[in-house]
SEDOZA-835785 format. One line per field, with one value per residue (C-alpha): residue number from 1; residue in three letters; y, x, z. Coordinates in steps of 0.5 Angstrom, whole numbers, plus 2048, in hexadecimal, padded with zeros to 3 digits. Example, Ala and Ser with C-alpha at 12.3 -4.5 7.8 and 13.67 -1.06 7.14 Angstrom:
<recs>
num <- [1_2]
residu <- [ALA_SER]
c2 <- [7F7_7FE]
c1 <- [819_81B]
c3 <- [810_80E]
</recs>
This chain:
<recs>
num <- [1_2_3_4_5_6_7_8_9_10_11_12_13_14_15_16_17_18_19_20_21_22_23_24_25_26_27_28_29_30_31_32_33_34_35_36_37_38_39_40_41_42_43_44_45_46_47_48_49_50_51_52_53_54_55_56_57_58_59_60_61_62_63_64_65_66_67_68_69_70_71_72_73_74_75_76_77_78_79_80_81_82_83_84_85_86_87_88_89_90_91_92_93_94_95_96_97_98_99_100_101_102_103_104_105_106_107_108_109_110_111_112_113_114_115_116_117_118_119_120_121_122_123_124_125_126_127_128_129_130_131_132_133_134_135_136_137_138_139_140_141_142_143_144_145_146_147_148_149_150_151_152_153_154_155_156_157_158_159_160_161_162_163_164_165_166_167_168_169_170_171_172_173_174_175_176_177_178_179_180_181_182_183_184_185_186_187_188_189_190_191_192_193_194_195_196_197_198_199_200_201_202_203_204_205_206_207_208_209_210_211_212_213_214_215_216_217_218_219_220_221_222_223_224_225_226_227_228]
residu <- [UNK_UNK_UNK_UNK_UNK_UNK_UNK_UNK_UNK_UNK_UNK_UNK_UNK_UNK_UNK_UNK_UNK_UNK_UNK_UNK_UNK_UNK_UNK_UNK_UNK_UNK_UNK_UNK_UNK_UNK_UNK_UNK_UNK_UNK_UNK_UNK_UNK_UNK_UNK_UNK_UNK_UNK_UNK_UNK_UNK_UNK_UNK_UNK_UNK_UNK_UNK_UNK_UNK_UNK_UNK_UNK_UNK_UNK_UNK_UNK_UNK_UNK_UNK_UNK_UNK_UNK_UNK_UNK_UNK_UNK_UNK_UNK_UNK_UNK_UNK_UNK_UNK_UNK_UNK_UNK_UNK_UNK_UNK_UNK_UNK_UNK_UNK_UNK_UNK_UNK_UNK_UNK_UNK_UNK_UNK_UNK_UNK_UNK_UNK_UNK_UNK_UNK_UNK_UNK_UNK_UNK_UNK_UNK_UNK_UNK_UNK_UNK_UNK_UNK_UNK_UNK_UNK_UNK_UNK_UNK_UNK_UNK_UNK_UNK_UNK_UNK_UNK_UNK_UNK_UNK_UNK_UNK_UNK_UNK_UNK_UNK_UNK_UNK_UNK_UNK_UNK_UNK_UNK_UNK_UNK_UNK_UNK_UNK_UNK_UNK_UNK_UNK_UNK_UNK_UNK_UNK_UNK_UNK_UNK_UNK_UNK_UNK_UNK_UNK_UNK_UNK_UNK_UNK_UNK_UNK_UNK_UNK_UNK_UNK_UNK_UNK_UNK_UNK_UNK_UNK_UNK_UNK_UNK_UNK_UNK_UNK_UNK_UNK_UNK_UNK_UNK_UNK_UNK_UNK_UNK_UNK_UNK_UNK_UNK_UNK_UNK_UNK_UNK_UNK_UNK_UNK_UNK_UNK_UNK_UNK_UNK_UNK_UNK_UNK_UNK_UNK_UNK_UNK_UNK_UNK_UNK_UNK_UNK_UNK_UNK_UNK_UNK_UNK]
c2 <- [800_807_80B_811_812_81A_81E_826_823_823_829_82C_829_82C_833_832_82F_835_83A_836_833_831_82A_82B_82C_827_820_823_822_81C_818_81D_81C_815_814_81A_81B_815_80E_810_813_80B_808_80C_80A_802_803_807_800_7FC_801_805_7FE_7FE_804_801_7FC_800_805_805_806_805_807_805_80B_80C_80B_80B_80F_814_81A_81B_820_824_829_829_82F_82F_833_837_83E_83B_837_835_82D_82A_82B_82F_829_821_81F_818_816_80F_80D_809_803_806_80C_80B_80A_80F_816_813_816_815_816_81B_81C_823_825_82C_830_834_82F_82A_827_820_81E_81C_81D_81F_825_828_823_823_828_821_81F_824_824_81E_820_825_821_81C_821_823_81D_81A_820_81C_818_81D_821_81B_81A_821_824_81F_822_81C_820_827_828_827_828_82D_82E_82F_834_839_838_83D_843_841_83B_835_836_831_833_838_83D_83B_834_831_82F_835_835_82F_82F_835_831_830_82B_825_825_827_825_828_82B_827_82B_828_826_821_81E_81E_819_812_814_816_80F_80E_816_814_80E_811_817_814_810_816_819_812_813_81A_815_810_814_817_810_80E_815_810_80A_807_803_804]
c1 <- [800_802_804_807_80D_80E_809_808_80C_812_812_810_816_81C_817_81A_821_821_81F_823_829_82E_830_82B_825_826_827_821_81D_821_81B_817_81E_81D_816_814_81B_81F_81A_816_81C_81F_818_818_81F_81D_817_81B_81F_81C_819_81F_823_81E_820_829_82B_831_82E_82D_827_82B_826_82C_82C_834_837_831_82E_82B_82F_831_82D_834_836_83E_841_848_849_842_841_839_83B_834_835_82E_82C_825_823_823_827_828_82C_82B_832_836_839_840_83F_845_84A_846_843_83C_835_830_828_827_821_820_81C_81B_816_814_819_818_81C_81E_821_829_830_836_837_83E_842_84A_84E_850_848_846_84A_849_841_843_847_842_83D_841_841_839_835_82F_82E_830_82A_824_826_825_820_81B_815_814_81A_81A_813_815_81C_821_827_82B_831_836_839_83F_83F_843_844_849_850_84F_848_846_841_83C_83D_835_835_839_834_834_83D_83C_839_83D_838_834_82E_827_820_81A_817_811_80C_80C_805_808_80D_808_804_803_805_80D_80F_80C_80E_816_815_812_817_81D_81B_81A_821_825_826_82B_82E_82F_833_837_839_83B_83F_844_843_83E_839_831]
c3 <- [800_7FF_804_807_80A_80C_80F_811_818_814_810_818_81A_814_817_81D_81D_819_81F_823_81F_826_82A_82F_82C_827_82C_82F_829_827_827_822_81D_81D_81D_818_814_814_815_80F_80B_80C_80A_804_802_803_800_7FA_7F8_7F4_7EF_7F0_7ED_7E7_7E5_7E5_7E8_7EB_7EF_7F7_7FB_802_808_80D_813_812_80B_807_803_807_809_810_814_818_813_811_814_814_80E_80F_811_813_81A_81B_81C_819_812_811_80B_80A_803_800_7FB_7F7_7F4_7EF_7F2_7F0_7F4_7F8_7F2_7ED_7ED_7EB_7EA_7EF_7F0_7F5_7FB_7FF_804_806_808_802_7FE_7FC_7F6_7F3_7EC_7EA_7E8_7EA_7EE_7EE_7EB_7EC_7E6_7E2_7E2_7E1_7DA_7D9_7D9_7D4_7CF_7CF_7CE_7C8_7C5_7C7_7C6_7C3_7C9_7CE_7C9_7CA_7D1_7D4_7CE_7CE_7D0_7D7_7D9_7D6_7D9_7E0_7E1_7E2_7E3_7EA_7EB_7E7_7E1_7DE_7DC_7D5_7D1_7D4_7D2_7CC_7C8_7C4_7C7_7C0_7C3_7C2_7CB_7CD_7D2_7D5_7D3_7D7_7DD_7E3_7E7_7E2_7E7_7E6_7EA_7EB_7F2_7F4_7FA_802_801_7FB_801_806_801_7FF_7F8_7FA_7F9_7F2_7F0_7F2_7EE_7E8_7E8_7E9_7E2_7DF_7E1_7E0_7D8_7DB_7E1_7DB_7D7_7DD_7DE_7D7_7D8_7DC_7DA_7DF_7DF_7E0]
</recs>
């Protein structure tokens, strides 16, 4: 049966921790993290499995609390000006089973009041990735052109993050994927609203759109000679 895996209890938890983001107002609330945020977040990953398997046979829904594919609730701060120690959202990434050797593409969740996106790609790939992207781009465009300019994935998706000011080295400013050479993060997705993930209909609309964004993760994979 369908079910619901979130409901406005989580979102009214992100709320709170966003008002009182330190130790000791989180292990006071432990309780709410685990049974708002964290336990369903988990069964949703458990249950992402087997459709995610249909989708390719190398990616991971890994609903194990540490390791797995949700991300931490404490924040990094080591290198950060914000030193608040939790993070205001929940994300879960479903990942290539070579990701310890490879930078690979990955399917995204997040939850965030008044944010809440999921799609696919590779985020701030390395310098020698991102190159090898743009070569492979240089010398596929029909397929990089059917995967991301199909209607299934034009009509919802766009695409993340920055892209440069002028050409790569290397390619002409009249080059026809200017924009996409230009890209410094492959990744697109959609936003999706905290009514939807607090609904029965989360778990088929994930499935359905990481089916739509797996051409994009595909090509991003043979871009290094990974399977999908």
């Amino acid at each position: 049966m369908p079910r619901a895996y979130f409901s406005p209890a989580t979102f009214r938890f992100f709320k709170a921790i966003g008002r009182n983001n330190n130790r000791d107002w989180f292990h006071a609330h432990k309780d709410d993290y685990e049974n708002h945020v964290r336990g369903p977040y988990l069964d949703l990953i458990t249950d992402l499995a087997a459709p995610l398997s249909k989708i390719s046979a190398h990616y991971r829904a890994d609903p194990r609390k540490v390791g797995g594919s949700l991300f931490r609730m404490h924040r990094d701060t080591r290198f950060a000006g914000d030193k608040t120690p939790y993070k205001t959202w929940a994300g879960a990434r479903f990942f290539h089973e070579r990701r310890h050797e490879i930078q690979a593409p990955a399917f995204y969740m997040h939850l965030q009041p008044g944010e809440c996106f999921a799609g696919g790609g590779l985020w701030h790939p390395e310098p020698d990735v991102l190159k090898k992207i743009r070569s492979f781009l240089d010398d596929n465009p029909k397929a990089w052109i059917s995967a991301t300019r199909s209607k299934a994935f034009a009509s919802r998706f766009e695409f993340w993050g920055e892209s440069l000011s002028r050409p790569p080295r290397g390619f002409p400013v009249d080059h026809p994927l200017i924009d996409d050479l230009r890209r410094k993060n492959f990744a697109a997705g959609e936003n999706f609203s905290e009514e939807l993930a607090c609904s029965t209909e989360l778990l088929p609309y994930l499935v359905d759109n990481f089916k739509k964004v797996a051409p994009m993760v595909d090509y991003l994979c043979a871009a290094q000679e990974l399977e999908f």
